[in-house]
N, C-alpha and C positions, 0 to 999 in steps of 0.2 A: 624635696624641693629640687626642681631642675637646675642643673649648672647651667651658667650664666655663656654664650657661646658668641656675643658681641659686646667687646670696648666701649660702654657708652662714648669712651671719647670720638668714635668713628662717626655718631651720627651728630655729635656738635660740629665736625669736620665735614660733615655732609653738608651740613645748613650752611655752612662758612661757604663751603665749592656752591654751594645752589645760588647765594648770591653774587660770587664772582660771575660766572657763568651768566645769568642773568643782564649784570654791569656788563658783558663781555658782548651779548647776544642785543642788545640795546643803544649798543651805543651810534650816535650820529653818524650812517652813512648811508646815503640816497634814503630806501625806502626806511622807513619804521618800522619794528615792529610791532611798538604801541601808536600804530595809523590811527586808530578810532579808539572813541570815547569808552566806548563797551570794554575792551580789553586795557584799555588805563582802569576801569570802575572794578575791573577784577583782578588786577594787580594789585589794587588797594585795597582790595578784599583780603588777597592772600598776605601780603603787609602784616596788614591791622592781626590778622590771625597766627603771623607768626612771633608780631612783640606783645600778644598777650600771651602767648605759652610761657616766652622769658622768664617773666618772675617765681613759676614755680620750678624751674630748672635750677633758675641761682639759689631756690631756697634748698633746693635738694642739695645742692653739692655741698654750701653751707653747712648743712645738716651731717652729711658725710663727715666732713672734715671735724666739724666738732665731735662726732661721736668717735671719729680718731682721735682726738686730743684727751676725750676724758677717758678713753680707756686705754692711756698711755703711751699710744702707740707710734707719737711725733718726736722727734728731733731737729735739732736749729744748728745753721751754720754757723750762726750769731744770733744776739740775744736767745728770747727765749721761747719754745712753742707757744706760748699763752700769748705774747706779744704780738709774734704772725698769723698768728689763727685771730686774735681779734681785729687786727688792722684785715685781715680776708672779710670775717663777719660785716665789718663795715662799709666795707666798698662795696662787698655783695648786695646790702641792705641797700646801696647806694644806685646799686645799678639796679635792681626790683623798682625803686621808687622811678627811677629814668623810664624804666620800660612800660611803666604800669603810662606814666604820661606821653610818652612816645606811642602806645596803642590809641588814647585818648583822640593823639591830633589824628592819627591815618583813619580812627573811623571818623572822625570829625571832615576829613579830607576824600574820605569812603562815601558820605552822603553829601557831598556838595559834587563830587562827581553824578549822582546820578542824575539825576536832570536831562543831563547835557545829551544831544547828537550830535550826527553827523550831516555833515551836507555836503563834502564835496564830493570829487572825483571818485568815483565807486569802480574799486579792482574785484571785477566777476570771478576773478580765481579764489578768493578771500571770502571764507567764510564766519568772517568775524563782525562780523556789523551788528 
């Protein structure tokens, strides 16, 4: 088996930067860059497609952590490893259940965008229509 040569935590730190950057690249000033309907209808594409990956993510780490607990290989500042590893399992379970409905409404919000055009002012540079 090949060694492992990336951090999983670098690509949860990527998605974390990909949204900032995003919020950064979007925000309110003059033009948009969500001008038209078509690139909001594919924003909410990429949305919906990235909180349904979530819940198999939070179950994998979940899964991690427990298979550290039973093969004894956790310590606690306080109380006790079984205490923080279930209160993890739970919130994880918690945010699975969030994510699984957070996909729900973007594609919900994925097909109510499609429908829609455009009609105003058309920028001939812009190839997003």
């Amino acid at each position: 088996m090949p060694a492992r040569t990336t951090d999983p935590v670098q690509h949860a730190n990527k998605a974390a930067e990909a949204v900032r950057a995003f919020n950064r690249a979007t925000l309110r000033r003059g033009n948009s860059p969500l001008a038209y309907p078509g690139t909001i209808y594919r924003t909410l594409a990429a949305f919906a497609t990235l909180a349904h990956r979530l819940p198999q993510a939070f179950d994998q780490t979940g899964t991690a952590l427990a298979d550290l607990h039973q093969a004894g290989h956790l310590t606690a500042d306080h109380g006790t490893p079984t205490q923080h590893t279930d209160a993890v399992s739970v919130a994880l379970r918690e945010a699975e259940q969030h994510a699984t409905a957070m996909t729900a409404a973007l594609e919900r919000a994925h097909s109510a965008a499609n429908p829609l055009g455009y009609c105003g002012p058309i920028d001939d540079t812009d190839d997003d229509l």
